[in-house]
N, C-alpha and C positions, 0 to 999 in steps of 0.2 A: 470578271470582265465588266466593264462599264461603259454605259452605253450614254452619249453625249448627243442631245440634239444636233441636227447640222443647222451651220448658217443659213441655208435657204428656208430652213424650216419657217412658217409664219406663225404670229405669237396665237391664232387663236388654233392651229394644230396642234401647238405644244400644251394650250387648254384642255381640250379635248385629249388627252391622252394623260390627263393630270399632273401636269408638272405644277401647280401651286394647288395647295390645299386655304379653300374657301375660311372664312370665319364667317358664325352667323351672330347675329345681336340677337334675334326673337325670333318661336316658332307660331304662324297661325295657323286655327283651325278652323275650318269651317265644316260646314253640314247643308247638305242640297245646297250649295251655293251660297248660304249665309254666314255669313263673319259670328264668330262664337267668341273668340278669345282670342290673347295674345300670349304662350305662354312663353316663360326662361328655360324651361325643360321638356325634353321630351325623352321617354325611356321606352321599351321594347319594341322598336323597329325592326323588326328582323323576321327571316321566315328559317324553318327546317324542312329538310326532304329525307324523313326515315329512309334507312336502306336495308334489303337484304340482301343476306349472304348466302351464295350455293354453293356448295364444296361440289364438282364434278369427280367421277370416278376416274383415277387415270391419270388425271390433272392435277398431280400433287403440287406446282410450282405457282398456284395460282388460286383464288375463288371467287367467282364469278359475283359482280355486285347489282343490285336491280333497284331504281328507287320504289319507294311506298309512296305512302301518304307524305303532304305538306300539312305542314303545321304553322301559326301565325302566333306568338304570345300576345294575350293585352298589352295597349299601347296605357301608359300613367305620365299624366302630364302634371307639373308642376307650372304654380305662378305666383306671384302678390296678389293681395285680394282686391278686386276693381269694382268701381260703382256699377258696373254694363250688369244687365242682366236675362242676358241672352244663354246663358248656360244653365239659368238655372230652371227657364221657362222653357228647355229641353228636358231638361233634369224634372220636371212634374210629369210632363207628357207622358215619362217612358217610369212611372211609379204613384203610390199613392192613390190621392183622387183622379187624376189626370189618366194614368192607366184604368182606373175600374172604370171611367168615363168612355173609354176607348171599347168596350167590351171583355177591357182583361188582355187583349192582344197589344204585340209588342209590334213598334212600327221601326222598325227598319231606315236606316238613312245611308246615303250618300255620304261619305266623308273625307276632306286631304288635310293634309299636316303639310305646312308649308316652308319652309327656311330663308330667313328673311336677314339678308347680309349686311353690315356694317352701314353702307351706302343708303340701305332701304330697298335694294331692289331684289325681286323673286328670283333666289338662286335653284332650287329644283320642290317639286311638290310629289309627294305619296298621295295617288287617290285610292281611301280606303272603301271597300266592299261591306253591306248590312251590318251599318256604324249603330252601336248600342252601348249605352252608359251600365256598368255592372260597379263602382263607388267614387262617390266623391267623401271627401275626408275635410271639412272645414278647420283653421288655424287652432292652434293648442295657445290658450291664452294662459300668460303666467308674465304678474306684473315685475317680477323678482329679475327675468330675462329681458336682452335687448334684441331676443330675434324680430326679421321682419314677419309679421301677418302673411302666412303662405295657405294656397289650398293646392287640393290633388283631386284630379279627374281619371277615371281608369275605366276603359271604353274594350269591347270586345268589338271582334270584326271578321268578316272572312275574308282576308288577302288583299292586298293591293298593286299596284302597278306604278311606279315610278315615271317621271314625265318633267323635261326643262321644259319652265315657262317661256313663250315666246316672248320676244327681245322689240 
């Protein structure tokens, strides 16, 4: 069976219920508020909700499912390598000098991931919970190759909440 909008429908109902799938050109990232990067990728977005299973007695037709724990994977971001150096004076803070400067303690951030469409304009943003750097991987240099100069950022976090930026 297939299911056809109707004519009266209006084009931004038929948005809202996803009939065109968005394209994005770049992801940004920020932290408490500040612009961090522009990246071309972004990987582990996603959450899990363990579940368990109870077999009832009696109940052979069926077992009963119960969620557990959610789980978040680290979010790894890819990019090309940029003059800004806003990720990387995150990236001391939270290791090295900058950490034993802190007393050894790990500071915690605010963080969203944001998808930034074709046009330029804010199609939906992930705000992430006790954003924290766990590796960055700088470019494999080899002059024999013509890839581009790429880095990778791999951030832990605890969960986020999804949100359309306002229009």
């Amino acid at each position: 069976m297939s299911i056809t909008p109707s004519s009266s429908a209006s084009p931004a109902t038929q948005n809202l219920l996803g009939s065109d799938l968005p394209t994005a050109s770049r992801f940004l990232f920020e932290l408490d508020g500040a612009e961090i990067g522009v990246f071309s990728s972004v990987s582990g977005l996603e959450m899990t909700v363990e579940t368990y299973q109870i077999l009832e007695g009696g109940q052979n037709g069926f077992s009963h499912k119960l969620p557990g724990r959610i789980t978040w994977p680290n979010l790894v971001f890819r990019r090309g390598i940029t003059d800004s150096d806003a990720l990387f004076a995150w990236l001391q803070k939270s290791s090295g000098e900058g950490f034993a400067a802190s007393g050894n303690k790990l500071t915690k951030s605010t963080g969203a991931v944001t998808v930034i469409g074709l046009d330029g304009t804010r199609l939906r943003s992930w705000n992430l919970n006790d954003v924290w750097p766990v590796r960055w991987k700088g470019p494999d240099f080899d002059v024999s190759r013509d890839d581009p100069l790429q880095e990778e950022l791999e951030i832990a976090h605890h969960g986020f909440v999804s949100t359309k930026p306002a229009t």
